[in-house]
N, C-alpha and C positions, 0 to 999 in steps of 0.2 A: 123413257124411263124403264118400258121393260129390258127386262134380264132373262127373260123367262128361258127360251126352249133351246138354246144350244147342245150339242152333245154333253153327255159327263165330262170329256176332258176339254172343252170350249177355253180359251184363257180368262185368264181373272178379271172381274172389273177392275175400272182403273182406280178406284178408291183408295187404295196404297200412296199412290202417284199424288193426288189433288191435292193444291198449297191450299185449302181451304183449312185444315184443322191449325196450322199453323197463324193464321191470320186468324183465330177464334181465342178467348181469352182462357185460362186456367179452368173455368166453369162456365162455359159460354153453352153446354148443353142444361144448364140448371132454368135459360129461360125457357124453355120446352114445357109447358105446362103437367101434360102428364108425366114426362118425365119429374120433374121436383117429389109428383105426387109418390112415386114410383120411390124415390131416393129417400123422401123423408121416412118412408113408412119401412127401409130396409136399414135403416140409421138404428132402429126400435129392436126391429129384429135381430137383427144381426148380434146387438148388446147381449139379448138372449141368447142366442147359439153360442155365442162364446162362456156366457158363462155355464150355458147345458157341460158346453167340453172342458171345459175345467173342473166342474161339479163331479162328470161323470166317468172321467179318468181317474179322481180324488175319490170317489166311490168303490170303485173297483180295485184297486190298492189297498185300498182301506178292510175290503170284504176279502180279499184274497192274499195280501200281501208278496204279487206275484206281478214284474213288468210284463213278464207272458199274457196273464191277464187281462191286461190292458194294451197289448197287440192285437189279442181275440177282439175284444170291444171294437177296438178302428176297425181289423178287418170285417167284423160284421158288418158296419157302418158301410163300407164302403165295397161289399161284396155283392149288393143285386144291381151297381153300376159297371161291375166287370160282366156279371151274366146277361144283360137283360141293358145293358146300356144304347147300345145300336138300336135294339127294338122301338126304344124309347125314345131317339131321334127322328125314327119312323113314323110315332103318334107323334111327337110336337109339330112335323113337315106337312101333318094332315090335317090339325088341331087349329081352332082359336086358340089362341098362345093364353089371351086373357084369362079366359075361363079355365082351362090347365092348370095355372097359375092357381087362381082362386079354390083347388079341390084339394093340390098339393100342400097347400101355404095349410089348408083348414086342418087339414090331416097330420100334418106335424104341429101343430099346436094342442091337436087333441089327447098325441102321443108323449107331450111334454108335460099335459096336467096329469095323464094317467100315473107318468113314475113318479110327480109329487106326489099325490097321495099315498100310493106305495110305501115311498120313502119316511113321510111324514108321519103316517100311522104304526111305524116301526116295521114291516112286514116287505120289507125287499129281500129280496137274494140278487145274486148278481148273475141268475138265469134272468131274472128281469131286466134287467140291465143289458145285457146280449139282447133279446128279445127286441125292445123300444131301442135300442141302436141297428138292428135289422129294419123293421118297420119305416123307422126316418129314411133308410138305407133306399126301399124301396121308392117311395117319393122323390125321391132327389132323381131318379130313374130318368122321370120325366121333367122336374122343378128345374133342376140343371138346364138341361137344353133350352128348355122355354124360356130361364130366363135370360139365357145370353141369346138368344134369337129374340125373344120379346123388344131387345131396348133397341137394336136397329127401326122396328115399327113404331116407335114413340120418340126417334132424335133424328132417323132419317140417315143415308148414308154421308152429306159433312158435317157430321156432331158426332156420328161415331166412334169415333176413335176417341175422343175428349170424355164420351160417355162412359165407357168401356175401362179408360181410366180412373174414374170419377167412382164406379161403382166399386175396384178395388182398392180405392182412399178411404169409401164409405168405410166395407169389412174389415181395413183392417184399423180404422178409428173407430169400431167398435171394439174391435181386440183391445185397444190400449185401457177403455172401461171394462169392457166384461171380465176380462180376468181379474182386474184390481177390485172388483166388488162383489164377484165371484169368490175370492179370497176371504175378505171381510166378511160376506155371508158365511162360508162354509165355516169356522173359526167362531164365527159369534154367535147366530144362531142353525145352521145345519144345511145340508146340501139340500136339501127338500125343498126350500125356499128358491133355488136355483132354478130347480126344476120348474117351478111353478110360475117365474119372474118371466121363462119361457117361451112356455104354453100361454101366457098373458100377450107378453108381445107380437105374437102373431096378428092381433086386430088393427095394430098399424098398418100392416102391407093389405092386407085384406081389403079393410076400410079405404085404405088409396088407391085398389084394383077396381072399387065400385065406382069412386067418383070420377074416375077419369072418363075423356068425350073419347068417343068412339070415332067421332068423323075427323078429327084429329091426327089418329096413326097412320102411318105407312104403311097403309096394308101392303101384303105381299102376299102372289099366288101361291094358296098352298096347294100342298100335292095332291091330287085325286087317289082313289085306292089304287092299287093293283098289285102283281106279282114283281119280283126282282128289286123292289125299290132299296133295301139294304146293299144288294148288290151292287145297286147301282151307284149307293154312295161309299162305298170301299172302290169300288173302279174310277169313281172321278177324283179320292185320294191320292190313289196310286198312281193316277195320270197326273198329277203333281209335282215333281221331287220338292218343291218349297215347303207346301201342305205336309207332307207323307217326313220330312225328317223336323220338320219341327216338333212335329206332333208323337216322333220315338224320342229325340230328348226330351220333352216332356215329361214322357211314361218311365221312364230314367232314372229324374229329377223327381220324380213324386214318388217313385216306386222306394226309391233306396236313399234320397235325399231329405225326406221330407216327414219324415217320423219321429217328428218331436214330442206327441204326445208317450212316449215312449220312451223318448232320451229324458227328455226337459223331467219328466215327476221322477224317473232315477237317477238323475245327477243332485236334484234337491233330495229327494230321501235316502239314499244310499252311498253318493260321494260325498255329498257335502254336510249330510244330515241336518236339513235347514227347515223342513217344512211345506206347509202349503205355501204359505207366505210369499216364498223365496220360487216355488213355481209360480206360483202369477207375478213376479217378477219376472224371470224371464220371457214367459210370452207376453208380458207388457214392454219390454226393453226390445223385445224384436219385433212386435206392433208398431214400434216407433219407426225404425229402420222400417218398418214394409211400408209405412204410410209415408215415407220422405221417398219411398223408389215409387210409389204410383202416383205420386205428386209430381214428381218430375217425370214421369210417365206420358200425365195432361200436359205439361206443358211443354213436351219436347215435340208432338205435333205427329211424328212419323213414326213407325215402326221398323229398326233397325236390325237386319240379321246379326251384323258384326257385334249389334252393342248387346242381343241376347245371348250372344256364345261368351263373348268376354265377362258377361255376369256372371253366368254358369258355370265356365272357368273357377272366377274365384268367389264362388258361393258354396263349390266343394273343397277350393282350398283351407277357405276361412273354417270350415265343419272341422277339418283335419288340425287344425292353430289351434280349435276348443276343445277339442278330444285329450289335447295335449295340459290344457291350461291347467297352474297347480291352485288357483283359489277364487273362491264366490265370486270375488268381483269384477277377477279379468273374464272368470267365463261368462260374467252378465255382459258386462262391455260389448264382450265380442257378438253378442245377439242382435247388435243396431246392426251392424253391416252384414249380419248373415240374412238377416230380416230385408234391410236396402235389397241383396243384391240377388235373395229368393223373388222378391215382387219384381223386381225387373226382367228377371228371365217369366215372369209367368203373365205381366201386362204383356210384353213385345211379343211373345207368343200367341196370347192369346186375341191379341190386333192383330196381328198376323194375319192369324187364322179365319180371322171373319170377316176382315174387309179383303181378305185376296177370295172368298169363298162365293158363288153364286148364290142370291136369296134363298131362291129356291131349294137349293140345296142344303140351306146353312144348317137348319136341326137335325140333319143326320151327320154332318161332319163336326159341328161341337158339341155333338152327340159320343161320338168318334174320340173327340179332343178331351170332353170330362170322361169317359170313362177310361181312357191309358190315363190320365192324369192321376184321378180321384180312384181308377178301378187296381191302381198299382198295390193300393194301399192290403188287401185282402195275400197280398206278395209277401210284401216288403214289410208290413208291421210286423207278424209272425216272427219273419226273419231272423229283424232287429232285436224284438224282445228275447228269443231265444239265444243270440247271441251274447244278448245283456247278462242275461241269465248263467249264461255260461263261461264268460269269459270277460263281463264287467261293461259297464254303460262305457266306457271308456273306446274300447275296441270298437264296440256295434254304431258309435257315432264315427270313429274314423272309418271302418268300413264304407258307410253312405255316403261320407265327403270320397272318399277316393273315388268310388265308383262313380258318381256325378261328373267330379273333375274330368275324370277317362271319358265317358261320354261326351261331352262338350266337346274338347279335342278333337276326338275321330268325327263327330257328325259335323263340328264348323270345318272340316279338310274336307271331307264327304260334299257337302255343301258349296265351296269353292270348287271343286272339283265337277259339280253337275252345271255351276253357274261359268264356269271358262275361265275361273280367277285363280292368281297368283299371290303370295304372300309376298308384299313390299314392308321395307325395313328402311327407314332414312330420318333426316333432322326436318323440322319445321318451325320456325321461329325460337328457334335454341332447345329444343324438346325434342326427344323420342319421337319416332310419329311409326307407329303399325298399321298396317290395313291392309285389305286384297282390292285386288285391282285388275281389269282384264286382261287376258293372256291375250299376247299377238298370235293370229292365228296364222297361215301359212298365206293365206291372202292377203293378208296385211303384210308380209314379210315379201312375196314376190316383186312387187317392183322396184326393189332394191335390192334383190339379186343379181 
């Protein structure tokens, strides 16, 4: 069972390989005790976060009347996981993952009742607002890693992958409620209650981090102190090429893909002039689509290179069809499948990433993996809002699909090209059939010359 002490660049366990996930049912990790405990208590939370970011994008618009505004907001959010992200894989690798867990989780619920009252007692400004989206900012530093490194220690390497899936079904089945009653709050009685509906739900994960058994987990060696350990986990990416290009389309894909809190509230209040409403509509209509891609996520078993490029492919085309679209409801439409084919490039990846990754190693490289994902965002929000700003939500959304699309392209050739594969083209049972397939190599070719 140990993993432990090979070089940084050691090859992957076989955990990719094992027909186990495959022979495990849709939620075969839910019998896992602590895990349930783990799932149910992030079902609560999660509700909460989504409607914080709905609350707090609708906030900030509202106080500024500025998409720029509401780029600052995410980039804040997700600007001490670009400085301070790696460090943070560094504590999770040394840490009880549990207790980590149980400081972060408290600390962002603390920082969720603080902007209700704020809000509530009429006295926000939306440096508050910048501020309590730093703050969370910082938490996720360390909450991030730990908790995608935590659920390998509670499902064990064959529930994995099913987990892994399971947790991004949970997120974004809370998408599909917290915006819609995120909406209905902000609307009926005020964004404050959001705030606070929040900072409330944090005592589910909490509450499920204490009862869970200890003798239970999969522990895993964590890392002792010492010098070079960041180093160490950038050198056994780079000794990767699977690891090291999944993990740049990712930064990509999140950097310049994935800026909806920025498109989605300017296409309802400035293209379409529709309201809150009509944004929690969209992020509930592409909830839908992301919870149908991490469903079939669980139950496809394996993690596919070919099937995350061809997502990615057309998860930037589909951006560029909506950029274009002339009314509310084809651009709602088109949010299932941008939603579908977002969550599939970001489960396949991110199974990828942790079962091709050593234990030992795993919270500095999905350390590594959230913060180009989630660190893009301090980039790319700015960016987009600036360009919104300047040249209409329109462009700043085809900007992000093309540039996505381009990506995909050059790193699945990149990708075939480090793996010795070839692009094949032919029929299969009356259909199209695409895929890469191994080049013959000159040894394979010699005894038939």
């Amino acid at each position: 069972m140990s993993t432990g002490s090979g070089a940084p660049s050691a090859p992957a366990p076989t955990a990719p390989t094992t027909p186990v996930p495959r022979r495990s049912s849709m939620f075969g990790s839910l019998k896992v005790r602590n895990y349930r405990l783990f799932f149910a208590g992030q079902v609560v939370s999660n509700i909460g976060t989504w409607m914080q970011r709905i609350a707090q994008d609708w906030l900030v618009l509202s106080l500024t009347g500025s998409a720029t505004a509401v780029g600052v907001t995410t980039a804040l959010q997700f600007l001490p996981m670009l400085l301070f992200g790696l460090y943070g894989g560094v504590l999770v690798d040394r840490l009880n993952k549990r207790r980590a867990l149980f400081v972060t989780q408290t600390s962002m619920a603390l920082t969720g009742i603080a902007l209700a009252l704020l809000t509530l007692s009429g006295h926000v400004h939306v440096w508050h607002v910048y501020l309590a989206a730093f703050v969370v900012g910082l938490a996720t530093v360390v909450d991030n890693p730990a908790r995608q490194s935590f659920v390998s220690e509670m499902v064990g390497p064959d529930q994995l992958q099913n987990a892994v899936s399971l947790n991004s079904a949970n997120f974004q089945s809370a998408r599909l409620v917290g915006p819609a009653v995120a909406g209905l709050m902000i609307t009926g009685v005020g964004t404050g209650y959001a705030f606070l509906f929040n900072g409330l739900s944090f005592v589910a994960p909490i509450v499920g981090l204490m009862l869970m058994r200890a003798r239970d987990l999969h522990v895993v060696r964590r890392a002792p102190r010492g010098k070079g350990q960041l180093r160490e986990g950038l050198h056994y990416v780079a000794g990767r090429p699977d690891l090291m290009w999944t993990i740049i389309l990712v930064g990509f894909i999140g950097t310049f893909g994935f800026n909806f809190p920025v498109y989605l509230s300017a296409f309802a209040d400035d293209v379409f002039h529709a309201g809150a409403g009509s944004y929690s509509l969209f992020n509930t209509l592409m909830a839908v689509g992301s919870l149908a891609g991490a469903l079939l996520a669980a139950r496809r078993g394996t993690a596919k290179m070919r099937v995350m490029i061809a997502a990615a492919v057309a998860f930037g085309g589909l951006e560029l069809v909506a950029a274009t679209a002339p009314s509310l409801w084809l651009f709602s439409l088109l949010m299932v499948p941008i939603g579908m084919f977002g969550m599939t490039v970001n489960v396949t990846a991110n199974t990828t990433v942790q079962m091709g990754t050593d234990p030992a190693m795993r919270g500095r490289v999905m350390a590594l993996y959230m913060m180009v994902f989630m660190g893009g965002s301090p980039i790319g929000a700015p960016i987009a809002g600036w360009i919104t700003d300047a040249y209409g939500v329109r462009a700043g959304l085809a900007v992000g699909g093309a540039i996505a699309a381009a990506a995909a392209v050059v790193i699945g050739l990149v990708l075939a090209r480090v793996g010795n594969l070839r692009l094949s083209v032919g029929w299969h049972g009356g259909h199209p059939r695409v895929r890469f397939v191994p080049r013959e190599t000159q040894e394979q070719l010699a005894p038939a010359a």
